[in-house]
C-alpha positions in Angstrom: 0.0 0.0 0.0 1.9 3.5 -1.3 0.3 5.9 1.1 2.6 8.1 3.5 1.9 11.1 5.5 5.3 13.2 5.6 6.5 13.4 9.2 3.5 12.1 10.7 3.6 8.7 12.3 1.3 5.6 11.2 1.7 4.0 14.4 -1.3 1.7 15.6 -1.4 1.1 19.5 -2.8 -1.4 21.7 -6.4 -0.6 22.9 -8.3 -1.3 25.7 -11.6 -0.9 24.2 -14.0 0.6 26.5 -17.2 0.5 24.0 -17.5 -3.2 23.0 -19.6 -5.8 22.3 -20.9 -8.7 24.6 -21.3 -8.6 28.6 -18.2 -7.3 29.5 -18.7 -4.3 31.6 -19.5 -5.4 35.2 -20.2 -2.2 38.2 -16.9 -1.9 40.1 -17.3 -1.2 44.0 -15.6 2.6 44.6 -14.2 4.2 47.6 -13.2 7.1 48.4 -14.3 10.5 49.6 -17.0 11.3 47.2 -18.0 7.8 46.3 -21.6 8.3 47.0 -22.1 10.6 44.3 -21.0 7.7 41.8 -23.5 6.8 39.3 -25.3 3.7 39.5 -24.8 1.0 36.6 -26.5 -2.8 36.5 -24.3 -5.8 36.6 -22.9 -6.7 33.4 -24.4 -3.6 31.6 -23.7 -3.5 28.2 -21.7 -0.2 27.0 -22.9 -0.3 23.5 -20.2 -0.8 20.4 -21.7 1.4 17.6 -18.4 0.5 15.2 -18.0 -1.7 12.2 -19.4 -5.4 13.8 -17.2 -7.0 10.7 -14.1 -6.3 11.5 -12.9 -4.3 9.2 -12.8 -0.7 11.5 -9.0 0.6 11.6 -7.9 3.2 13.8 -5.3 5.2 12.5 -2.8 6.8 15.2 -2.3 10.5 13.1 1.2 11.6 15.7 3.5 11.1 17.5 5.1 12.3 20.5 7.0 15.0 19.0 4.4 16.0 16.0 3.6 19.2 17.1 7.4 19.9 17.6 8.2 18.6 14.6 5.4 20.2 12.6 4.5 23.6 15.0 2.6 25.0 14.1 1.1 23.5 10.8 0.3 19.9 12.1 -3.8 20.1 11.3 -2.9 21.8 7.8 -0.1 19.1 7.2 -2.5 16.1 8.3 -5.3 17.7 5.8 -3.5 17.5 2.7 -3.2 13.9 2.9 -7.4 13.8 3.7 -8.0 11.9 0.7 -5.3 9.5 1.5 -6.9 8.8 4.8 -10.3 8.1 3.8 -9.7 5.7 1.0 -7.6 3.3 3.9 -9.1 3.9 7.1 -12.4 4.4 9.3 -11.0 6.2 12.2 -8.4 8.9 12.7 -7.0 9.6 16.4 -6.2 13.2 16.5 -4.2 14.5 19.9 -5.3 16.4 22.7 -7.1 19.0 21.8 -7.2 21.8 24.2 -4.4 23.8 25.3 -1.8 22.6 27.2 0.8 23.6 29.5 2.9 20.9 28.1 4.1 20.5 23.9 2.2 17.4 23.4 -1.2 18.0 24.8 -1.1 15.7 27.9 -1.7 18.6 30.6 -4.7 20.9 29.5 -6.0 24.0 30.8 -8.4 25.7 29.7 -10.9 23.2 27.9 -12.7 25.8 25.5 -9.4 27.1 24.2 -8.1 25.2 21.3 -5.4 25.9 20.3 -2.7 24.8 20.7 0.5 23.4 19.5 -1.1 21.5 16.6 -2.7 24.7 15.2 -6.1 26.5 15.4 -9.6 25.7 16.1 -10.5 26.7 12.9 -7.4 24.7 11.5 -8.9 21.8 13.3 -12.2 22.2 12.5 -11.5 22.3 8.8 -9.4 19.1 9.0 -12.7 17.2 10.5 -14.3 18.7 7.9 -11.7 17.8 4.8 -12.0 13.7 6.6 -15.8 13.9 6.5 -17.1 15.6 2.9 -20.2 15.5 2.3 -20.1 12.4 -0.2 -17.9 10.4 -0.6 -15.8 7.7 2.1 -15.9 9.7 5.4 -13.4 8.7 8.3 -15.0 9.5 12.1 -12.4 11.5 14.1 -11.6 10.7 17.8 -10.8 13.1 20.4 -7.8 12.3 22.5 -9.5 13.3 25.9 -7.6 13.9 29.0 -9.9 14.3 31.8 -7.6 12.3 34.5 -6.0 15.5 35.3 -6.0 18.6 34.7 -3.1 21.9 34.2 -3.8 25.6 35.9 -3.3 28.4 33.3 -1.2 32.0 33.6 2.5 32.5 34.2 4.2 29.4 36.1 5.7 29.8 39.4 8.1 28.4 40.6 8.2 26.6 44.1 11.6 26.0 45.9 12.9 22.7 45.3 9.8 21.5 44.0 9.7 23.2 40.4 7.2 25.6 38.5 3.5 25.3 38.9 0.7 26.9 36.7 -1.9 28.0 39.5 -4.4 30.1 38.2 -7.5 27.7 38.2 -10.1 30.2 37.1 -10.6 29.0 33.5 -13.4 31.6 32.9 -16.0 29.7 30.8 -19.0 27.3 31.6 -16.0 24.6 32.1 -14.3 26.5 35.6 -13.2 24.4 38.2 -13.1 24.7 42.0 -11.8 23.0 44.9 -14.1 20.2 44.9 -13.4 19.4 41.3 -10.0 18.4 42.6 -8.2 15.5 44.5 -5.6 16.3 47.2 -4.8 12.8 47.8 -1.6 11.4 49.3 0.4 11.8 46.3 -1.2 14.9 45.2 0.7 17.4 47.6 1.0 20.9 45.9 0.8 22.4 49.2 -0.4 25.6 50.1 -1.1 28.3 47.0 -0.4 26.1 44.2 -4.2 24.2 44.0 -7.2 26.3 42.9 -9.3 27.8 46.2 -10.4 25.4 48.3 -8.6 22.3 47.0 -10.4 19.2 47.7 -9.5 16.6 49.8 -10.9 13.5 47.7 -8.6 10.5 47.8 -7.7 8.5 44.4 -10.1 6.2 45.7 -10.1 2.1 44.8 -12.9 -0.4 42.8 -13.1 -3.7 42.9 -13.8 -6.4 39.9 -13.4 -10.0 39.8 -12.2 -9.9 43.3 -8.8 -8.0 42.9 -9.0 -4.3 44.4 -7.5 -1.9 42.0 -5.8 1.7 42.9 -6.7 4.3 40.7 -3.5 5.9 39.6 -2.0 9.5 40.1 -0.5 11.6 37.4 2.2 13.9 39.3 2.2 17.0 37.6 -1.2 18.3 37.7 -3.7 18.0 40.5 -6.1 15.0 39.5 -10.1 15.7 38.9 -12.6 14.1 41.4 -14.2 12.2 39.2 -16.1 11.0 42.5 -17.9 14.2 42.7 -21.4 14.5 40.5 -20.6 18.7 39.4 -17.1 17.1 38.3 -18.7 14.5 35.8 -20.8 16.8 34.8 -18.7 19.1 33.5 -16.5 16.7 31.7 -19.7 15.0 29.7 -20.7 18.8 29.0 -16.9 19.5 27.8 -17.1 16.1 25.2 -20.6 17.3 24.4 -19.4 20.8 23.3 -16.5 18.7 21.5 -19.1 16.8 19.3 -20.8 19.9 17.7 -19.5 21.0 14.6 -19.3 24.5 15.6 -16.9 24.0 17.8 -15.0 20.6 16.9 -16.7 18.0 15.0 -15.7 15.1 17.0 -17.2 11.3 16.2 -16.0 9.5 19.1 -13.3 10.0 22.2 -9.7 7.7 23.3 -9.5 8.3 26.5 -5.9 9.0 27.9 -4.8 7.3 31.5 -8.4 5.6 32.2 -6.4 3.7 35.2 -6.7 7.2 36.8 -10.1 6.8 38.1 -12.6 4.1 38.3 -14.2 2.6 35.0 -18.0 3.8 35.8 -17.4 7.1 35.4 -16.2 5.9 31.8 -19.4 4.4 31.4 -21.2 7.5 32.5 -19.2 10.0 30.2 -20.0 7.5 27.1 -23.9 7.2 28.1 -24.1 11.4 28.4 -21.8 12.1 25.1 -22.8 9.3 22.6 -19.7 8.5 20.9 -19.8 6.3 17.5 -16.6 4.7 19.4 -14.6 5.0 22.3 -11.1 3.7 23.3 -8.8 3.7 26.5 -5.2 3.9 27.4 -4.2 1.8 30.0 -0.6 1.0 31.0 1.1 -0.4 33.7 4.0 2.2 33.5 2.4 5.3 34.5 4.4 7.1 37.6 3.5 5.7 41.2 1.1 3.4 39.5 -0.2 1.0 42.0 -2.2 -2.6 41.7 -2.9 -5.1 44.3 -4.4 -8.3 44.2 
């Protein structure tokens, strides 16, 4: 097959798939401060796959690590000549993070309505979903890489002695602002004093249980972790993917879901019943920092 996209990767991961078919998805048992608010979910619920039930669905990884490095600031435009290319071979195109970040690659958003980024422009963006979805012809559905286990403060970083620099300014101002509750001040998330929004939460990681193995959900250490435990919290995200989906803003088909061992799997569940996706996927590694797992 002749088909290349200059400097962009072609790389397929490994997938936990967190829409599929069959009896799969089984209620975990949370804890942790907060767990009360969890929404409820039958036994053995079905999360619904809404993909290709032949087998002939390929996701296509569209970066790499260093893409918007190595392409800043043109990496929607560069992805959207090649368009055509990625319709006639594949039926999903992962696109990275897409709200801006305090870090190169995406992995440590701030503000949630702001996109751009380091890939290029939310117009940019919205006219490369646009160029993979014509209006006839083979279309290719567009996934979101969504990180929503963490999330970055905004402003000018400061810097903490002997502990590094810290963005702190947690007032995003849009319908997607955060406050203390929204956040986890867990045992491994110790900013300390000043460097978590007002009122930082004191919501633990928390743990669920399946097949009788207890899991610890893990933390990311350089942004205070959401409280997924907390209803206003889940709300916002399933707002943020909604807002995502609509054309005038995005254009997204369908989400992957970055570090999903960072809080329990229901709230997966939950996001996917409020937001609809035509397919969702989930990182999970055993190599994330201070990642923990008993059995």
């Amino acid at each position: 097959m002749r088909f290349r996209i200059q400097s962009i990767a072609l790389i397929l991961g490994l997938f936990a798939l967190v829409a599929c078919q069959g009896p799969v998805y089984q209620t975990p048992s949370a804890t942790g401060n907060g767990a009360q608010n969890a929404p409820s979910r039958g036994v053995n619920d079905d999360i619904a796959y809404n993909g290709n039930d032949n087998g002939q669905d390929v996701i296509l990884q569209t970066f790499s690590w260093n893409s918007a490095s190595l392409l800043q600031p043109n990496y929607y435009n560069t992805l959207a000549t090649n368009a055509s290319g990625i319709r006639a071979y594949f039926t999903y195109a992962w696109l990275p993070p897409p709200a801006n970040s305090a870090d190169i690659p995406g992995y440590m958003p701030g503000d949630w309505k702001n996109l751009k980024n380091n890939y290029g422009t939310q117009a940019e963006l919205k006219s490369l979903i646009a160029a993979l979805q014509p209006a006839t012809g083979r279309q290719t559905q567009v996934l979101a890489d969504i990180v929503v286990n963490h999330r970055a403060g905004t402003g000018t970083p400061i810097n903490y002695p002997g502990q590094g620099s810290f963005y702190n300014n947690y007032n995003y101002g849009n319908e997607f602002n955060m406050t203390g509750e929204n956040f986890i001040f867990g045992n491994e998330d110790n900013y300390g004093s000043g460097k978590g929004p007002s009122g930082f939460g004191l919501a633990s990681e928390g743990t669920w249980t399946f097949g009788g193995r207890t899991y610890h959900n893990e933390d990311f250490v350089g942004s205070p972790d959401l409280n997924h435990w907390n209803a206003n919290t889940r709300g916002l995200v399933a707002s943020w993917l909604n807002w995502l989906k609509k054309p005038l803003n995005a254009g997204f088909n369908g989400w992957r879901y970055d570090m999903i061992g960072g809080y329990s799997p229901e709230f997966l569940g939950s996001y996917n019943d409020q937001s609809l996706p035509t397919l969702s996927v989930g990182e999970k590694t055993n190599l994330c920092p201070r990642h923990r797992l008993s059995y």
